[in-house]
N, CA, C and O atoms as a printed pandas DataFrame, in Angstrom:
     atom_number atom_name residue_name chain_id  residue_number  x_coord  y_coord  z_coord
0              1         N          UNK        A               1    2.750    8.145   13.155
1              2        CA          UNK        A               1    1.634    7.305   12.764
2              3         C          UNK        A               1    2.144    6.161   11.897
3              4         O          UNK        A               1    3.051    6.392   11.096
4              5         N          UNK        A               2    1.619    4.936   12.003
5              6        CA          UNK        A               2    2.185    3.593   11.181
6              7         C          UNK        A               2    0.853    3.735   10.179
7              8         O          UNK        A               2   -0.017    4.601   10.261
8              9         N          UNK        A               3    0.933    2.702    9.264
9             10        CA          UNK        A               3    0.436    2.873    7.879
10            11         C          UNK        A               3    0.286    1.342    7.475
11            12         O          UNK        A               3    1.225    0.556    7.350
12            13         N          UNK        A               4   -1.109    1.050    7.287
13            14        CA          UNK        A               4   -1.250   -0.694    6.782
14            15         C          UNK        A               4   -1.507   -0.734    5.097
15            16         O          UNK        A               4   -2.266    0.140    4.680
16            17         N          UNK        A               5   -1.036   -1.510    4.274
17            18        CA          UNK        A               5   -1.274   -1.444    3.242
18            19         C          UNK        A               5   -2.267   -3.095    3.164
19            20         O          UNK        A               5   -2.139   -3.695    2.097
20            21         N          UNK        A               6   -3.032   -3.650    4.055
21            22        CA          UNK        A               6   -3.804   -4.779    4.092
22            23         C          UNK        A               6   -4.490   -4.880    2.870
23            24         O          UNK        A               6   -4.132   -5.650    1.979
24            25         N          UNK        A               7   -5.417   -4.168    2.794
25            26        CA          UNK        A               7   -6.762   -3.390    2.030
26            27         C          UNK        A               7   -5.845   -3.803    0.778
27            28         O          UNK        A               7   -6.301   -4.755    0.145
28            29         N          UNK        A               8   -4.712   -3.299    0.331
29            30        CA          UNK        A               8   -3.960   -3.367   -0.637
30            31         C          UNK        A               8   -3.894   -5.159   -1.205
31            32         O          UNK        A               8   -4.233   -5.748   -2.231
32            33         N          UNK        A               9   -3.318   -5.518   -0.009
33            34        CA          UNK        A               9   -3.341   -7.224   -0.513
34            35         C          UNK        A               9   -4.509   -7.713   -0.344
35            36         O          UNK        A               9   -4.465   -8.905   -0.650
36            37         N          UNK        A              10   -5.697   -7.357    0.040
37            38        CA          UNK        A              10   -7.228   -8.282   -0.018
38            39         C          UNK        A              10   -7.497   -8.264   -1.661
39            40         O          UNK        A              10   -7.759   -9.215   -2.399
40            41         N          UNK        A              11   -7.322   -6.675   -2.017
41            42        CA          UNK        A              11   -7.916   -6.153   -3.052
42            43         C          UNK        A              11   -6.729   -6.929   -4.528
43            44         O          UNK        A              11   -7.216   -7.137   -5.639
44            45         N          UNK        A              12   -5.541   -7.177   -4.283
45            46        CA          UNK        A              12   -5.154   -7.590   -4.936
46            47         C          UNK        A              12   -5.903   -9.199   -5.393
47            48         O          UNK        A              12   -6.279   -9.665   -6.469
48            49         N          UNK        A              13   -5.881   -9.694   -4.041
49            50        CA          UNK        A              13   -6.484  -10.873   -3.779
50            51         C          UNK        A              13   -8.267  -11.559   -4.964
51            52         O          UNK        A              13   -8.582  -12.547   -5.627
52            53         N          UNK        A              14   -8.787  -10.415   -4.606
53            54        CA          UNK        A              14  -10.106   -9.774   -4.737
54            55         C          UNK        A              14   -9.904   -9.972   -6.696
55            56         O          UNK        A              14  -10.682  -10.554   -7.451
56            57         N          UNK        A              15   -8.913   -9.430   -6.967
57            58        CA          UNK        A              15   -9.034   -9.267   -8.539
58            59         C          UNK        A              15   -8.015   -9.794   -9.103
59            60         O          UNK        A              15   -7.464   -9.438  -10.145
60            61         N          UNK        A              16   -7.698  -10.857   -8.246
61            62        CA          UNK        A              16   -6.882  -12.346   -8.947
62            63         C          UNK        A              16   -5.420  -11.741   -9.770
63            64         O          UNK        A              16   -5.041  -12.042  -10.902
64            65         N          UNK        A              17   -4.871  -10.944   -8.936
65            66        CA          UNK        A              17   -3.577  -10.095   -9.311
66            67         C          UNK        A              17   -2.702  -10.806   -7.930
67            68         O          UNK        A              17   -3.062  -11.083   -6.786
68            69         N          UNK        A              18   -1.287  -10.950   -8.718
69            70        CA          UNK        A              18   -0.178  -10.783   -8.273
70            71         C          UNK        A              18    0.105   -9.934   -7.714
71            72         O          UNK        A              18   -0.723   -9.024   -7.759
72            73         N          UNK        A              19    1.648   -9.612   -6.686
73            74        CA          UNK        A              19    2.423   -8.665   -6.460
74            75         C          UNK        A              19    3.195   -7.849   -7.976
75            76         O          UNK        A              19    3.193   -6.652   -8.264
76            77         N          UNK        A              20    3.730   -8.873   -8.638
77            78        CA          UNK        A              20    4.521   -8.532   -9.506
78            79         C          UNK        A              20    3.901   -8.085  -10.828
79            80         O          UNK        A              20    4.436   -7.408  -11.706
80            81         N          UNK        A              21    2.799   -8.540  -10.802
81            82        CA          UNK        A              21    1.402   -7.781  -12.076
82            83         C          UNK        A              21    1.085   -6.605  -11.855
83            84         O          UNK        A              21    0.609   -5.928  -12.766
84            85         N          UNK        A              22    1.290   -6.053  -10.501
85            86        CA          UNK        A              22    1.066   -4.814   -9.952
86            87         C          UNK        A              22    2.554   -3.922  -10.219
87            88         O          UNK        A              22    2.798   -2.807  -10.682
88            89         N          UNK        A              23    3.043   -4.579   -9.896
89            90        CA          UNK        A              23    4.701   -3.750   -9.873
90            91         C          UNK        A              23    4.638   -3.362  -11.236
91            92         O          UNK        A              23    4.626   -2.139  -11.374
92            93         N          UNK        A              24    4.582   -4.224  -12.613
93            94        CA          UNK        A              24    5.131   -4.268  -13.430
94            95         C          UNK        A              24    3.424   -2.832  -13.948
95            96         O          UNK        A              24    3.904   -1.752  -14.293
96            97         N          UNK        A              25    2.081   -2.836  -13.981
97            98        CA          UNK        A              25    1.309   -2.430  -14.215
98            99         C          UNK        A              25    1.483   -1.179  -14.041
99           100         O          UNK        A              25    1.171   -0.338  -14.884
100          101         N          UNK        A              26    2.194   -0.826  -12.508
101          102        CA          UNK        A              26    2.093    0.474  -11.820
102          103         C          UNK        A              26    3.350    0.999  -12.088
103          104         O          UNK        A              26    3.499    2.208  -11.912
104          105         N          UNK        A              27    4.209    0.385  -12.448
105          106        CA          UNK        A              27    5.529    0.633  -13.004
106          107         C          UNK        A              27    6.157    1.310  -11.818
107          108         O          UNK        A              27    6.716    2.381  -12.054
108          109         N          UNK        A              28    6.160    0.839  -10.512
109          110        CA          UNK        A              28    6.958    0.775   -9.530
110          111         C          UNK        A              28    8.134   -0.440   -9.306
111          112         O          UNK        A              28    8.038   -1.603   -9.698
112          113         N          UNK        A              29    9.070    0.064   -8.692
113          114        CA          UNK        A              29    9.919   -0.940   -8.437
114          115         C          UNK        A              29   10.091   -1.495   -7.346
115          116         O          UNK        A              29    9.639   -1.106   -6.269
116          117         N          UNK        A              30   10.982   -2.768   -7.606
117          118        CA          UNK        A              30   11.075   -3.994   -6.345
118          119         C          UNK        A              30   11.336   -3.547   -4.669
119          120         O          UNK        A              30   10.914   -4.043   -3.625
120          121         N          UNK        A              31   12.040   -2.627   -4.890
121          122        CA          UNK        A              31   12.295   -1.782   -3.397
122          123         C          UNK        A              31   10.703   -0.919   -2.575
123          124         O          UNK        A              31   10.456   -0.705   -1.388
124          125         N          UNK        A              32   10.062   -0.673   -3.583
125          126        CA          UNK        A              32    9.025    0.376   -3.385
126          127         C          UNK        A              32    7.876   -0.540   -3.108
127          128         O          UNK        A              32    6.970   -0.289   -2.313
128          129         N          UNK        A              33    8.040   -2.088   -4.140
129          130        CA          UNK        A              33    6.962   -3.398   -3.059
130          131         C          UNK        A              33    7.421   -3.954   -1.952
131          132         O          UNK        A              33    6.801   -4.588   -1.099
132          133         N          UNK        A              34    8.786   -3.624   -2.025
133          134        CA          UNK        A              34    9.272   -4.300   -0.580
134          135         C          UNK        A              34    8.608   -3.328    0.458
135          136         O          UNK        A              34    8.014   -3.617    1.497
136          137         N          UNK        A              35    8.906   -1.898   -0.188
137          138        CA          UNK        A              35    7.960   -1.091    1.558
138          139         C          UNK        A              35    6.840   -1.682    1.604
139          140         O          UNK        A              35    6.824   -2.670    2.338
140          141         N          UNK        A              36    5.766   -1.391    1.007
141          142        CA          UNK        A              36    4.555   -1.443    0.849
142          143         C          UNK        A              36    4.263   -2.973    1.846
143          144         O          UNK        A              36    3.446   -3.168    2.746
144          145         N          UNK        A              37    5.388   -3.964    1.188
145          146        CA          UNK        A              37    5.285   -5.318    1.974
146          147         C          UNK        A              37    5.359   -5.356    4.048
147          148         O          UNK        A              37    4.902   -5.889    5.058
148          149         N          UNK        A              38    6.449   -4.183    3.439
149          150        CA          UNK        A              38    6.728   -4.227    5.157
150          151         C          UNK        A              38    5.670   -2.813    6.038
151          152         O          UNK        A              38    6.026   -2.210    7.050
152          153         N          UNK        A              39    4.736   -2.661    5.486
153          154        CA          UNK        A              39    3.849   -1.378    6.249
154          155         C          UNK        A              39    4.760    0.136    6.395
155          156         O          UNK        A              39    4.678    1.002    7.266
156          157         N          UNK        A              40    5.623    0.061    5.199
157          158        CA          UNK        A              40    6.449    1.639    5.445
158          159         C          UNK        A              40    5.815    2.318    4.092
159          160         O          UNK        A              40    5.359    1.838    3.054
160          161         N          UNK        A              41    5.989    3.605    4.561
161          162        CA          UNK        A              41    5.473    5.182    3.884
162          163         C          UNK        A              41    6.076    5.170    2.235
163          164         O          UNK        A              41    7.288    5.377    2.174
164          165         N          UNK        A              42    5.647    5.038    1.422
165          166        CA          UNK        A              42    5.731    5.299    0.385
166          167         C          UNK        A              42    5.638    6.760   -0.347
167          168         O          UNK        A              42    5.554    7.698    0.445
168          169         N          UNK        A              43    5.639    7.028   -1.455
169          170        CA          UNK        A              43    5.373    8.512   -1.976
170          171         C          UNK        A              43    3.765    8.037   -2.801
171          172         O          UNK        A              43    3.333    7.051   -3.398
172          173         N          UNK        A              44    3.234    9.470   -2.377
173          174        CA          UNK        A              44    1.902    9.955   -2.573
174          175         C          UNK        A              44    2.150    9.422   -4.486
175          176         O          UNK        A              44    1.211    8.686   -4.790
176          177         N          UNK        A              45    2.924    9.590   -5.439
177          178        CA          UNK        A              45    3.127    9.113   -6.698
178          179         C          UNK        A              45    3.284    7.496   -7.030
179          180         O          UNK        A              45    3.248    6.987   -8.151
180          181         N          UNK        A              46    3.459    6.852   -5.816
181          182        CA          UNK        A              46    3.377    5.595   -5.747
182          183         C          UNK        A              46    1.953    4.999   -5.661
183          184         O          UNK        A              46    1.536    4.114   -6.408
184          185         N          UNK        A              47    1.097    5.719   -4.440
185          186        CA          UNK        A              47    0.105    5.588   -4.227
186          187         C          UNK        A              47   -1.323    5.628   -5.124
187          188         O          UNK        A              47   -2.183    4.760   -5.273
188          189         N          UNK        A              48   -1.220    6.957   -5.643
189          190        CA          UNK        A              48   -1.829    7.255   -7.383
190          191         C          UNK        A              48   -1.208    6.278   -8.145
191          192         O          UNK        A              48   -2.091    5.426   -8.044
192          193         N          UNK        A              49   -0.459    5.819   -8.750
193          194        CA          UNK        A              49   -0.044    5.009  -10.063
194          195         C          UNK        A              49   -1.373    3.686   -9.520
195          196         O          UNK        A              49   -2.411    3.450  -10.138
196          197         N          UNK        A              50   -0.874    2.955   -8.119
197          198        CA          UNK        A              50   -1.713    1.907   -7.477
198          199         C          UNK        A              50   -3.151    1.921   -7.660
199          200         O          UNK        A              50   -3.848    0.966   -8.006
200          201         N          UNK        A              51   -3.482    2.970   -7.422
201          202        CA          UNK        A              51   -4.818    3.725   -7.685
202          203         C          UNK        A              51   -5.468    3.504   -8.821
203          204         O          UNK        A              51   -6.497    2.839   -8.942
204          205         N          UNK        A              52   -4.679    4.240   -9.938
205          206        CA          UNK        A              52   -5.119    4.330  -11.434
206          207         C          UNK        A              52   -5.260    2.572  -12.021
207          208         O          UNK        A              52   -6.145    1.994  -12.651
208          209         N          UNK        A              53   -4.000    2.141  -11.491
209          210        CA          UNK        A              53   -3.815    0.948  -12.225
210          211         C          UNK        A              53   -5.340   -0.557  -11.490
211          212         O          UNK        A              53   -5.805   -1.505  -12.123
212          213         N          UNK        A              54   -5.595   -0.197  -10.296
213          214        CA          UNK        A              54   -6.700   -0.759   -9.738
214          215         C          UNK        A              54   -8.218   -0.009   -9.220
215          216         O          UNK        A              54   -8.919   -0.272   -8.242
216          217         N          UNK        A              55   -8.402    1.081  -10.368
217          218        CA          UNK        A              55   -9.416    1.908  -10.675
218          219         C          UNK        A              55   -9.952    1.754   -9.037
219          220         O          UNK        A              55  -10.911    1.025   -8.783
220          221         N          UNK        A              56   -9.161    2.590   -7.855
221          222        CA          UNK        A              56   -9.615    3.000   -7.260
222          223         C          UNK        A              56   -9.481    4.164   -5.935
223          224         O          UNK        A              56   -8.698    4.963   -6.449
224          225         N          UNK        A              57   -9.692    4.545   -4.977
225          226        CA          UNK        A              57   -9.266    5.458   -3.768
226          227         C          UNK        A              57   -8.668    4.856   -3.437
227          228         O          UNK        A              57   -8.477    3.647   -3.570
228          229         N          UNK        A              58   -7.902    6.231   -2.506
229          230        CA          UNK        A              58   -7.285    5.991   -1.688
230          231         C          UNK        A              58   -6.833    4.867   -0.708
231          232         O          UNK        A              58   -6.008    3.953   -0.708
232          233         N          UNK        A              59   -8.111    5.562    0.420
233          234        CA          UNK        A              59   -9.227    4.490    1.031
234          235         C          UNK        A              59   -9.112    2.988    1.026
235          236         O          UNK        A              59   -9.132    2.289    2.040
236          237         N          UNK        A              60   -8.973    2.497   -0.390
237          238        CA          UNK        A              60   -9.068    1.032   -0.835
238          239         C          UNK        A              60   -8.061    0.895   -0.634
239          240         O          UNK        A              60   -7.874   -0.271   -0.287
240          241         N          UNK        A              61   -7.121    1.501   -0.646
241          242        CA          UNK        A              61   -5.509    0.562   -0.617
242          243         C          UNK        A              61   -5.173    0.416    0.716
243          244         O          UNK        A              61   -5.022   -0.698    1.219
244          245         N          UNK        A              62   -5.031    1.543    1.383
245          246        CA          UNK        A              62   -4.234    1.810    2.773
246          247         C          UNK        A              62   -5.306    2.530    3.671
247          248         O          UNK        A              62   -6.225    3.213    3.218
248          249         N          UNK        A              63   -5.104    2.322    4.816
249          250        CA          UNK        A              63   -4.974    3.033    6.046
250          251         C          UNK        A              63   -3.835    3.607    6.947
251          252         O          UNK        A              63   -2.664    3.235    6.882
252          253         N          UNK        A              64   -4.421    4.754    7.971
253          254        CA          UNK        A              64   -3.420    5.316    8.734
254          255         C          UNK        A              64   -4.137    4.486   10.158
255          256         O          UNK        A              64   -5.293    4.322   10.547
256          257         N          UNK        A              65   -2.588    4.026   10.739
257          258        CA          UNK        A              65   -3.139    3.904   11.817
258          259         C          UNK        A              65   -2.382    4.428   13.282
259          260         O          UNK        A              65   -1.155    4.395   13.370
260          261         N          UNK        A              66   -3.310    4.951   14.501
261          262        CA          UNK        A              66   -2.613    6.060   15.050
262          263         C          UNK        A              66   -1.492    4.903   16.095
263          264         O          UNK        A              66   -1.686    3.769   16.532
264          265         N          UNK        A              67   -0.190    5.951   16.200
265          266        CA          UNK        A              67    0.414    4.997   17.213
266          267         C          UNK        A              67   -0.056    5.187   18.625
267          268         O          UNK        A              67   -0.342    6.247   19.181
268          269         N          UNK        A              68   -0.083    3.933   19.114
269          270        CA          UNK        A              68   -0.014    3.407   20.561
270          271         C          UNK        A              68    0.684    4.569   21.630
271          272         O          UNK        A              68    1.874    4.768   21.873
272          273         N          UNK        A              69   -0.393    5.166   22.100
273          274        CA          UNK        A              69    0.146    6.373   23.332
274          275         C          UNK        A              69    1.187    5.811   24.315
275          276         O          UNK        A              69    1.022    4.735   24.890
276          277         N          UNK        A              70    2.196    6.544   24.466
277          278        CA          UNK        A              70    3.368    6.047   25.566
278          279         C          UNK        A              70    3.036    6.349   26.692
279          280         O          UNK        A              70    2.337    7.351   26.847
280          281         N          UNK        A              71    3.350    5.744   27.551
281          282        CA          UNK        A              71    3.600    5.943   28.870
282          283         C          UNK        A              71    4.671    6.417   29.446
283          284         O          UNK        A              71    5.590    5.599   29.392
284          285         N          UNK        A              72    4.985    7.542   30.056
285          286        CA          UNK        A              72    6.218    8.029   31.021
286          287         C          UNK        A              72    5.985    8.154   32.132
287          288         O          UNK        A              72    4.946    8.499   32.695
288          289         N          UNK        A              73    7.251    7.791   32.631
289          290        CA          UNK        A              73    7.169    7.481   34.396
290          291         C          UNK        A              73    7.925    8.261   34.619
291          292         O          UNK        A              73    8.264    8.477   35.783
């Protein structure tokens, strides 16, 4: 399953925050916004800090989204 963190940048958007106001807030590091930047899996402790620090769910930050069924011939 792939993973969008969109919701994440509207909401940043939404409450006139930076990337790096967040990093420094959530006290995550530069590697751990680079995933987040590129739609890769983070740790569930990453996710909560994001949470706490933008008083909200899950839900609000990310989605799962299912992968694209293959085809075999």
């Amino acid at each position: 399953m792939a993973v969008s963190y969109n919701k994440l940048w509207k909401l940043l958007i939404d409450n006139k925050m930076k990337k790096m106001q967040l990093r420094d807030m959530a006290g995550i590091g530069s590697s751990t916004l680079a995933k987040l930047g590129k739609d890769q899996p983070v740790s569930m402790d990453v996710i909560m800090r994001i949470c706490n620090v933008l008083k909200c769910d899950i839900e609000d930050i990310m989605e799962i989204l299912p992968e694209e069924a293959h085809e075999y011939k």
